[in-house]
C-alpha positions as CSV (number, residue, x, y, z in Angstrom):
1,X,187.2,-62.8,109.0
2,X,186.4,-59.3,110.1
3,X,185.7,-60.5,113.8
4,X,189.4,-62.2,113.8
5,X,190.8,-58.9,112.4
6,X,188.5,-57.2,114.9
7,X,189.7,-59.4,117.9
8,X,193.7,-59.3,116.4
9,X,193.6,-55.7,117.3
10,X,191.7,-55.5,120.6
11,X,194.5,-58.6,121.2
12,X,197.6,-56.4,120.0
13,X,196.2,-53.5,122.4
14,X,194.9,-55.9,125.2
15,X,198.4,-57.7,125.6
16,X,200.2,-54.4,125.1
17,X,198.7,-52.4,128.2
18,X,198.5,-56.1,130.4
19,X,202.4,-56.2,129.9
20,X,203.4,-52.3,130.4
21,X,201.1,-52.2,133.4
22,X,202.5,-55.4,134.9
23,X,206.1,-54.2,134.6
24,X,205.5,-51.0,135.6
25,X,202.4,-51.1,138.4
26,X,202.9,-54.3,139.6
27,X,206.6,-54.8,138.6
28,X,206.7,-58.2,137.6
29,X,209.4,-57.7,135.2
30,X,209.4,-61.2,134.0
31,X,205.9,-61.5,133.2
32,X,205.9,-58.2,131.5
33,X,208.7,-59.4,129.3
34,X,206.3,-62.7,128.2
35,X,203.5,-60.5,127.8
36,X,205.0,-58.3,125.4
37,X,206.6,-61.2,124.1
38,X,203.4,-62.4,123.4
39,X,202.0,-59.3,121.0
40,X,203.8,-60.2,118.2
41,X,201.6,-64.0,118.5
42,X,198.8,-61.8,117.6
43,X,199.9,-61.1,113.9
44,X,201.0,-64.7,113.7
45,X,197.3,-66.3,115.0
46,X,195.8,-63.6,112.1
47,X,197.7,-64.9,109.5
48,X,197.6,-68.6,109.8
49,X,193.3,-68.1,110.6
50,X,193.6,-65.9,107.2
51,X,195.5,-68.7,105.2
52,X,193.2,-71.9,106.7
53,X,190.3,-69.4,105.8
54,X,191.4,-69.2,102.2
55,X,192.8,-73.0,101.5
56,X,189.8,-74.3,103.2
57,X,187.6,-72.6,100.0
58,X,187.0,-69.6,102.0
59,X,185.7,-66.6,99.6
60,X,188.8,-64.2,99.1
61,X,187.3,-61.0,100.4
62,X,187.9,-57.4,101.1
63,X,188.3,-58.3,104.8
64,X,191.0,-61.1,104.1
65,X,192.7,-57.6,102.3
66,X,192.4,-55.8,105.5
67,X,194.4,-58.6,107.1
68,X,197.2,-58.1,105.0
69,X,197.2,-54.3,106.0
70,X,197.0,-54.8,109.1
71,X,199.9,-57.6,109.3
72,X,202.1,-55.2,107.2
73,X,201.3,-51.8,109.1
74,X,202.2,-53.8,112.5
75,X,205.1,-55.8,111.1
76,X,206.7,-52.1,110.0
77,X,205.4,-50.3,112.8
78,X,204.7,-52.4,115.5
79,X,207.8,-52.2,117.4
80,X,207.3,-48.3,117.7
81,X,203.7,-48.3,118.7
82,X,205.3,-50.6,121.8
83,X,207.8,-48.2,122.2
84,X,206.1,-45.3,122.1
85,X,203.7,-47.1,124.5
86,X,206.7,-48.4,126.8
87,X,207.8,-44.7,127.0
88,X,204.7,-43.2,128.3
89,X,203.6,-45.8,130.8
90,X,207.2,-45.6,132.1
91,X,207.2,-42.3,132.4
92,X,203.7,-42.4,134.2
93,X,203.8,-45.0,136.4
94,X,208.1,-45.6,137.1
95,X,209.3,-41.9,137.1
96,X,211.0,-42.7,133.8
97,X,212.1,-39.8,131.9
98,X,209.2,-37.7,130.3
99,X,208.7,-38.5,126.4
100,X,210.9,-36.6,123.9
101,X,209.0,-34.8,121.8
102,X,209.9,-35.0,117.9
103,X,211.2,-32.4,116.3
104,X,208.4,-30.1,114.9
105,X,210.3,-27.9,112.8
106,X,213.2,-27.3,110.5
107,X,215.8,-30.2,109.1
108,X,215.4,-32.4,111.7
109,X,211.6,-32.4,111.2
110,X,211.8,-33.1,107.0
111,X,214.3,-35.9,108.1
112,X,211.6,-37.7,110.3
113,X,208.9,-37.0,108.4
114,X,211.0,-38.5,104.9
115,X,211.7,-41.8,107.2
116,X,207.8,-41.8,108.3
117,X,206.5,-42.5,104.3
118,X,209.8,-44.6,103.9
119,X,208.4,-47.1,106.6
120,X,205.0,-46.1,104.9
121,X,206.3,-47.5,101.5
122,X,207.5,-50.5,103.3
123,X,204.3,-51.3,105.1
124,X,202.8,-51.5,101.5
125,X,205.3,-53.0,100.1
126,X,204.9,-55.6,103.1
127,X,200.9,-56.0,103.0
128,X,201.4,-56.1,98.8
129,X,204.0,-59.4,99.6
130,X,200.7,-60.7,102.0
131,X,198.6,-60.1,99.1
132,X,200.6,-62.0,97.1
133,X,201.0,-64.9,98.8
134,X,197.4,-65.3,99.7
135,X,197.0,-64.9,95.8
136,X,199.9,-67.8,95.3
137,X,197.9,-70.0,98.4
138,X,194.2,-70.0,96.6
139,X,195.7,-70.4,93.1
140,X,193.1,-68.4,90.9
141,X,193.9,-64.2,90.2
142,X,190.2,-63.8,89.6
143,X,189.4,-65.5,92.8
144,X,191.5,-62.6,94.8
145,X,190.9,-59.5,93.0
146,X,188.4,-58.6,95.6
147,X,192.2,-58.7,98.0
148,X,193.9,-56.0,96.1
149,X,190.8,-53.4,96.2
150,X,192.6,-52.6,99.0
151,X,196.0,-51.3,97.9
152,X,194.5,-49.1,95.4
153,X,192.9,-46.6,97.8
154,X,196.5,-47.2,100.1
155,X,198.8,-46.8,97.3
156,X,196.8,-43.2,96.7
157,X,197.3,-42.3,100.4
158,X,201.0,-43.4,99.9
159,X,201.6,-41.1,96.8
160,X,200.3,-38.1,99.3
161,X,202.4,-39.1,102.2
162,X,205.3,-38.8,99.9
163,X,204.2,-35.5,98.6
164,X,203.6,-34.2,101.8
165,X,206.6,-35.7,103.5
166,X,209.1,-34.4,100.7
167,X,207.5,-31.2,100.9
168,X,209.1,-30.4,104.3
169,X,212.6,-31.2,102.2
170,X,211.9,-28.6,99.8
171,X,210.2,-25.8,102.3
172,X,210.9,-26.6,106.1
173,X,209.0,-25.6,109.0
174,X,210.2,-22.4,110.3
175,X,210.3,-21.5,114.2
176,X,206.8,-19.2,114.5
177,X,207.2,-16.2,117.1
């Protein structure tokens, strides 16, 4: 299970660059467009090898946990890690316009970072959802509690996004000089 989460994210990165670089070096705009098309296949070839891995009898395991994770962080942030992506190779290779950088200070700064740790909270909420039907699909609770070991750890680093998130709310960044 680990080498299929292993390969999932070497195949998110893999079909990623091979469809920025073939719109924007080689301009094949239409085989860019099935490339990137193609990423989100990725997520769906991890899930259904995770589910036939635990209907078959496979042992739930931490790594079938680390699946869910992943499946929830790219299902919430996916779509920005391509865009971020699409942005800089644009930019680089097409004479797109140059990135913009995110605000670093002040309101504008507490109001990204309080929608970062919402789309946080939804990537767990997400992965939890996974968890839960991968509980539902092998039928036992005791069977799968080796699945949630991973949430615990996650929910913790939630809990300190929020703090440190909301903490820009209460005391913005200032300008420095």
């Amino acid at each position: 299970m680990i080498a299929a989460l292993i390969a999932c994210e070497i195949g998110f990165w893999v079909l990623l660059a091979a469809g920025l670089l073939t719109r924007y070096v080689l301009r094949r705009r239409r085989l860019s467009t099935v490339l990137l098309w193609s990423v989100p296949l990725v997520d769906v070839a991890l899930l259904v090898f995770a589910v036939l891995d635990l209907r078959t009898g496979g042992e739930a395991r931490l790594a079938h946990g680390l699946a869910a994770v992943y499946l929830g962080v790219t299902a919430v942030f996916g779509h920005r890690m391509i865009r971020w992506a699409d942005e800089r190779v644009a930019h680089r290779f097409a004479g797109g316009p140059a990135p913009v950088r995110p605000p670093r200070t002040g309101p504008a700064h507490a109001a990204r970072e309080r929608q970062g740790w919402l789309l946080h909270l939804l990537a767990y909420a997400v992965s939890a959802a996974i968890l839960g039907v991968f509980t539902l699909l092998v039928g036992d609770a005791d069977r799968t509690a080796a699945l949630w070991a991973v949430m615990r750890p996650w929910g913790l680093a939630v809990v300190i996004d929020f703090v440190l998130s909301f903490s820009y709310t209460l005391r913005p960044r200032r300008e420095q000089g």
